[in-house]
ZAMARGU-4260 file (C-alpha; in steps of 0.2 Angstrom, whole numbers, plus 5000, padded with zeros to 4 digits):
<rodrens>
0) 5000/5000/5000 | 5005/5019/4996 | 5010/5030/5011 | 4997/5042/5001 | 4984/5026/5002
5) 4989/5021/5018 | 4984/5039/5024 | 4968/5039/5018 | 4964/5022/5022 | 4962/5028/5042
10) 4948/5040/5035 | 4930/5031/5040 | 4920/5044/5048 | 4908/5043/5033 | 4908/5025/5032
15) 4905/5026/5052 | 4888/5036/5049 | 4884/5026/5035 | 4886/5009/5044 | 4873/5020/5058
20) 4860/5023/5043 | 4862/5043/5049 | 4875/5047/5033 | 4867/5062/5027 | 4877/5068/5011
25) 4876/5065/4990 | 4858/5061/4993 | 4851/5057/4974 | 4838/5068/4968 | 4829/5060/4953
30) 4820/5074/4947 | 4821/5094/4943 | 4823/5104/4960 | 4808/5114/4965 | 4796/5114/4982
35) 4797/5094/4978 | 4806/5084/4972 | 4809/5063/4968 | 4822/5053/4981 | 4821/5036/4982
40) 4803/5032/4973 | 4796/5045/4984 | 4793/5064/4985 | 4800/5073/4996 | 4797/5092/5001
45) 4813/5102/4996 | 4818/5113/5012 | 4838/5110/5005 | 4839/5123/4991 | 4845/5139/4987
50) 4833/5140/4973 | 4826/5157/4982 | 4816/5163/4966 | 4810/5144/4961 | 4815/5146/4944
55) 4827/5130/4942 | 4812/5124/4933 | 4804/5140/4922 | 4802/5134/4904 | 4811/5152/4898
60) 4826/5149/4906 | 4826/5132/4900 | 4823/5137/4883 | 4833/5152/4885 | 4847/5138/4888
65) 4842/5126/4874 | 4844/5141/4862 | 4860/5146/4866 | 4866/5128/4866 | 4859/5126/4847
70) 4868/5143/4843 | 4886/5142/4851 | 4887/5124/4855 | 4888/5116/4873 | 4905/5124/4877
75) 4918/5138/4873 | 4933/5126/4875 | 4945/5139/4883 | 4945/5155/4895 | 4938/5172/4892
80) 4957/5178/4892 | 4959/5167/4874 | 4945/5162/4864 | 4931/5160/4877 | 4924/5175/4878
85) 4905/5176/4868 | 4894/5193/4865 | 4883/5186/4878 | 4894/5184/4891 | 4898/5203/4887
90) 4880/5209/4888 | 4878/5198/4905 | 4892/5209/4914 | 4885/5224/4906 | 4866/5218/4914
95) 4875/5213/4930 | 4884/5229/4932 | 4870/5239/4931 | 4859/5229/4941 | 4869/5231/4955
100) 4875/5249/4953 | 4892/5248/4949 | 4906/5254/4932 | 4908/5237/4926 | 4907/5217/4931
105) 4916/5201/4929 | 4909/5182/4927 | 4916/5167/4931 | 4911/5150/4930 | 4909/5147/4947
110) 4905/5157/4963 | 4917/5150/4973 | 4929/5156/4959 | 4928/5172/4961 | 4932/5174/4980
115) 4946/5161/4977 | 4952/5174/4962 | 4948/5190/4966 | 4953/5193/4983 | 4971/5188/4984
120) 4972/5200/4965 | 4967/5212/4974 | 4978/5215/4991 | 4995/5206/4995 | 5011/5209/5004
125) 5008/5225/5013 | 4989/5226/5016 | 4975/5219/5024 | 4961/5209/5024 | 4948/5209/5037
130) 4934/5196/5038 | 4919/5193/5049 | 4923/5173/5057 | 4909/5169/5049 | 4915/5172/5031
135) 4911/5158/5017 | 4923/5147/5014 | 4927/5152/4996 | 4932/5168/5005 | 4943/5159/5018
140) 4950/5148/5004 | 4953/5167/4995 | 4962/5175/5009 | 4973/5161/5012 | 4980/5162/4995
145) 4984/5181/4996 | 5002/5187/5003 | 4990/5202/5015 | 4991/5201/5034 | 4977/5193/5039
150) 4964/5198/5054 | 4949/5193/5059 | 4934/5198/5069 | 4921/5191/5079 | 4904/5190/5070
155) 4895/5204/5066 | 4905/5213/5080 | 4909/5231/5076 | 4918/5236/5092 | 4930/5220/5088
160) 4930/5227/5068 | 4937/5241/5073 | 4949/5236/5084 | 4957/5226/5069 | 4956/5240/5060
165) 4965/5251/5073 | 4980/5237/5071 | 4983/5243/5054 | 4994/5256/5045 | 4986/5272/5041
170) 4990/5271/5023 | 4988/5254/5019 | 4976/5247/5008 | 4965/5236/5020 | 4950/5226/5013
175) 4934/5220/5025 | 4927/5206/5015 | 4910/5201/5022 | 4895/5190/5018 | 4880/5201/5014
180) 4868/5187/5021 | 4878/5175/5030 | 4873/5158/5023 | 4870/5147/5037 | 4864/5158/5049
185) 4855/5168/5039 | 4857/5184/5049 | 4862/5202/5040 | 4878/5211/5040 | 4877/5225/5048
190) 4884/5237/5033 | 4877/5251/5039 | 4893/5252/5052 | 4905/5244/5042 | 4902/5258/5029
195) 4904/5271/5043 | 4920/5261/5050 | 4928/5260/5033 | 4926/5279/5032 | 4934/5284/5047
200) 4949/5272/5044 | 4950/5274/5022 | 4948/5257/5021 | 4939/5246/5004 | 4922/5235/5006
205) 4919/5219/4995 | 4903/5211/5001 | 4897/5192/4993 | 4881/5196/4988 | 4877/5177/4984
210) 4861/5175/4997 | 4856/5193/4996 | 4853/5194/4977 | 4835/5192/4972 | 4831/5193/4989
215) 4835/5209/4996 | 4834/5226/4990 | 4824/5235/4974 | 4820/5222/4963 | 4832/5209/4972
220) 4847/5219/4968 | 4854/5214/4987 | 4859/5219/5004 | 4869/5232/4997 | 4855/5240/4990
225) 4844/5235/5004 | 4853/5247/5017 | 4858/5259/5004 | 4875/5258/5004 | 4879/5254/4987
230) 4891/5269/4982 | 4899/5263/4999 | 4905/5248/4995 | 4918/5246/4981 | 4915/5228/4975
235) 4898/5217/4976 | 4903/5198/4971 | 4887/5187/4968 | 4882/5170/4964 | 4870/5162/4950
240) 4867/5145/4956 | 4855/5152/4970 | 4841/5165/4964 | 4848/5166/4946 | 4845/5148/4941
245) 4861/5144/4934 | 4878/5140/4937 | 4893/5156/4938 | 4898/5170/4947 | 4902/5188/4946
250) 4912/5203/4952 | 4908/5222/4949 | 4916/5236/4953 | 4924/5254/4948 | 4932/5252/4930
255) 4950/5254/4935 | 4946/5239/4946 | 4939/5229/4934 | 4952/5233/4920 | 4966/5225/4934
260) 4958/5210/4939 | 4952/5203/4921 | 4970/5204/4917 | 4976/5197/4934 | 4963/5186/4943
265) 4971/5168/4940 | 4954/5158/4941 | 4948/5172/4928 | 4961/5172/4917 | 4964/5153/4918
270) 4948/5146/4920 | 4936/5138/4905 | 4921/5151/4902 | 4905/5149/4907 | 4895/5138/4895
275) 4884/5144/4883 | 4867/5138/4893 | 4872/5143/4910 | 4877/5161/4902 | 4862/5162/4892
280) 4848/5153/4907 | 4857/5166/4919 | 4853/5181/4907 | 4833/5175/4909 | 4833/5173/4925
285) 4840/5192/4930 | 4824/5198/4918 | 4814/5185/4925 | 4818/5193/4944 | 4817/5213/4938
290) 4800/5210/4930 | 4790/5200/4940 | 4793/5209/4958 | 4778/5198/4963 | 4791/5183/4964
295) 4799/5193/4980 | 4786/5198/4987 | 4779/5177/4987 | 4797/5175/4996 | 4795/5187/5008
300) 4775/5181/5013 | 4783/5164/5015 | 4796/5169/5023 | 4787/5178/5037 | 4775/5165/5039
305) 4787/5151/5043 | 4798/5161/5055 | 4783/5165/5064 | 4780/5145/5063 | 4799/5139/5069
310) 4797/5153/5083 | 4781/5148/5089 | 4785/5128/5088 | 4798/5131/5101 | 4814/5131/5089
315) 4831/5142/5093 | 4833/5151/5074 | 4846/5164/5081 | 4847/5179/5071 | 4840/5178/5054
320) 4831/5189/5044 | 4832/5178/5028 | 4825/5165/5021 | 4838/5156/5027 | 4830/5148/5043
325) 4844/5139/5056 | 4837/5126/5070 | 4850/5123/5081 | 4854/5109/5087 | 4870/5110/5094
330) 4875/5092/5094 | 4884/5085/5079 | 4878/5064/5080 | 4859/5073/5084 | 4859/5086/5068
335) 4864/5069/5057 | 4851/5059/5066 | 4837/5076/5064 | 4840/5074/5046 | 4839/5056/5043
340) 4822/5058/5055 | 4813/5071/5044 | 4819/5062/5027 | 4810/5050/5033 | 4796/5061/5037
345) 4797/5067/5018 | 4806/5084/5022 | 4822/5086/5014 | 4835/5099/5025 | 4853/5102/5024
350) 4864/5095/5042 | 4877/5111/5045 | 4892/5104/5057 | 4909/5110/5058 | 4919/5117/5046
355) 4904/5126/5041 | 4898/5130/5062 | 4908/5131/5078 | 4906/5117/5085 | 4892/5123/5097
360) 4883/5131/5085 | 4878/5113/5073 | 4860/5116/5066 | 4850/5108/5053 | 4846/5124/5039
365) 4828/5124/5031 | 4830/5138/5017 | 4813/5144/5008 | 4805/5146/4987 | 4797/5161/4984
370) 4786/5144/4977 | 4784/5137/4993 | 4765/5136/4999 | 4760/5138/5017 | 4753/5122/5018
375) 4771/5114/5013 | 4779/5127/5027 | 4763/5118/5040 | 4767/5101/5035 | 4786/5105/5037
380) 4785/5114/5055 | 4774/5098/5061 | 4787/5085/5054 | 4801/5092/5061 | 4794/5098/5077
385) 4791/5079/5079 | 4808/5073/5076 | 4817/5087/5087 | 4805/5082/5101 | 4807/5064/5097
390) 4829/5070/5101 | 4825/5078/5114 | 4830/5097/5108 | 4816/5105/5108 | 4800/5101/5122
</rodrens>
C-alpha cells in the first residue's frame, strides 16, 4: 500500500455514519429541484435549496438555455482571456453591472471562483484583509492564497471590527470582505457600520452578495442596495446557482478595478468560460427577477409566515432575517440523526456541522422558494417539530 493510500485508508468517519444509517450527504435527487422533488421512489418536500426565486424549473430559462446551446454549442473550450469569451457573456456583465450599481462586472464559471480569484488579486504583501469569522469558505480559501496580513473579527461585532482595523497602518490598503447574508445563519451584515468604520479608517468593502441577490433590496438587487449603501461599497461579488438559476459567478466594481483583475485574477484568466446555457439561462433569469417583483414579494410572505411558525414551535433560529432559517441543534451525532428523522418524514434539509459552524453552533438549515406554499411550510414545522422532540432538543 502507498503511504498516500495508507493515509487515507484511516479516514472512515463517513463509512461510520453510513454503517449507523444517519449518513446524510450526495443524497440522489431523481427529478428537477423545486418545492418537491423525487428521492428514492418517493417525494420529498425540498427545504435544501438555494433556489430562492424557484425558477430552476421555468420553461424560459430552459429554453433560454436550449437556444444558446443550438447557437454556440455546449462549450467555449478555453477561458475568456483566449478564445472564450461570447457577445453574451459581454452583455451579462453589462446587465450585472447595472443591476447592482456599479462601472463594470466580471463572470466566472463558478462562485466559489471568484472569492478564490479576486481577493488575493486584489491586496497582497503589505495590506490587509479583514473578515467577519463567519465568512464563506470560498472567501477563507481566498484569503489564504493572498500574501496580505490577515485579521479577523468576531461575528457581526463592530467594536471587535474596529479594533482590527485600529491594528493597521494608516496608509495601507485594507479590505473587509463580508458576507451580505451570512449563509448558514441567515442573519444580516450589519453594513450600515462597516460603511461608517471604513470611512473613518480609508479602508475598501467587498461584500458576497450570493444570498442577498433576488432577495434583498429593489427588485432583488441585494443587501447592498437594501441598506443603501451601494456607492459605499467598492466591490459586490454574487452567485448564479441560488436565485439566478444557473451556474457562475460575478464581480463588479469601479472600471480601474475591473480593468486590473480581468488581466490578473488567475481563476479568471485561467479558468474555462461559462457555457453557453448557464450564460444564456442566467441572462433570463435576472429579467425574469426585475420583471415580475411579485416573485419577491411570494418570498418574503413565505418567509414571514414560517419564521413566525419555527418561533412559535419552540425552535432556537438565532438571528435571521432571511429565508435562510437555522434550527440549532447544537449536537453534531443529533443534527445527522434530525436529518435522517425528517427524510423519513418526507422533508428534505441540509445537516450544518463543523467546518461550516463552531462546534456549538451545529444546526440543521431549512431555506425557503418564493414557490413554497404555506401548507408545505405547516406540514414542514409539524414533521420536524416531531423529530426534534422525538431527540429531545426541543419540548
Amino acid at each position: 500500500m502507498s503511504l498516500l493510500k495508507e493515509r487515507y485508508a484511516k479516514y472512515d468517519l463517513p463509512q461510520q455514519y453510513m454503517a449507523q444509517g444517519v449518513y446524510p450527504y450526495f443524497r440522489e435527487i431523481d427529478s428537477h429541484q423545486d418545492t418537491e422533488v423525487m428521492m428514492d421512489g418517493k417525494k420529498v418536500l425540498m427545504f435544501g435549496s438555494n433556489a430562492y426565486m424557484g425558477l430552476t424549473y421555468d420553461k424560459r430559462i430552459i429554453d433560454a438555455a436550449i437556444a444558446a446551446t443550438e447557437k454556440y454549442g455546449t462549450g467555449c473550450a478555453g477561458s475568456r482571456f483566449l478564445n472564450g469569451t461570447l457577445d453574451i457573456h459581454v452583455e451579462l456583465e453589462k446587465e450585472l453591472a447595472a443591476f447592482v450599481g456599479k462601472d463594470e462586472a466580471l463572470c466566472f464559471s463558478t462562485g466559489f471562483t471568484v472569492n478564490e480569484g479576486i481577493i488575493p488579486a486584489l491586496v497582497g504583501r503589505g495590506d490587509y484583509i479583514i473578515c467577519d469569522d463567519r465568512d464563506h469558505a470560498s472567501i477563507v480559501d481566498g484569503r489564504r492564497l493572498s500574501t496580505a496580513t490577515q485579521l479577523k473579527y468576531k461575528h457581526n461585532d463592530m467594536e471587535d471590527l474596529e479594533k482590527k482595523l485600529q491594528k493597521c497602518e494608516p496608509e495601507a490598503v485594507k479590505l473587509i470582505v463580508v458576507d451580505g447574508v451570512f449563509s448558514m445563519e441567515g442573519d444580516l451584515a450589519n453594513l450600515p457600520e462597516i460603511v461608517r468604520l471604513k470611512k473613518k479608517y480609508n479602508a475598501s468593502i467587498y461584500v458576497d452578495e450570493a444570498h442577498g441577490l433576488g432577495v434583498f433590496g429593489k427588485q432583488g438587487r441585494g443587501v447592498c442596495d437594501h441598506f443603501g449603501v451601494t456607492d459605499d461599497v467598492d466591490l459586490i461579488m454574487g452567485t448564479f446557482s441560488k436565485s439566478l438559476a444557473s451556474i457562475g459567478g460575478f464581480i463588479a466594481g469601479d472600471k480601474e478595478v475591473i480593468n486590473w483583475l480581468r488581466h490578473t485574477a488567475r481563476s479568471y484568466i485561467f479558468q474555462a468560460s461559462a457555457t453557453p446555457a448557464a450564460t444564456a439561462a442566467t441572462r433570463m433569469a435576472l429579467q425574469i427577477i426585475q420583471n415580475e417583483p411579485e416573485r419577491i414579494q411570494a418570498l418574503w410572505d413565505i418567509t414571514n409566515y414560517a419564521l413566525e411558525k419555527f418561533r412559535n414551535a419552540g425552535f432556537e433560529i438565532g438571528e435571521t432575517e432571511s429565508p435562510i432559517i437555522p434550527l440549532y441543534v447544537r449536537d453534531a451525532e443529533k443534527t445527522f440523526i434530525v436529518t435522517k428523522l425528517a427524510f423519513d418524514e418526507g422533508i428534505f434539509i441540509n445537516p450544518v456541522i463543523p467546518p461550516a459552524c463552531a462546534p456549538q453552533d451545529t444546526l440543521v438549515r431549512v431555506a425557503l422558494m418564493a414557490t413554497h406554499t404555506k401548507e408545505q411550510v405547516d406540514f414542514a414545522v409539524e414533521k420536524l417539530t416531531k423529530c426534534f422532540r422525538q431527540l429531545g432538543i426541543i419540548e
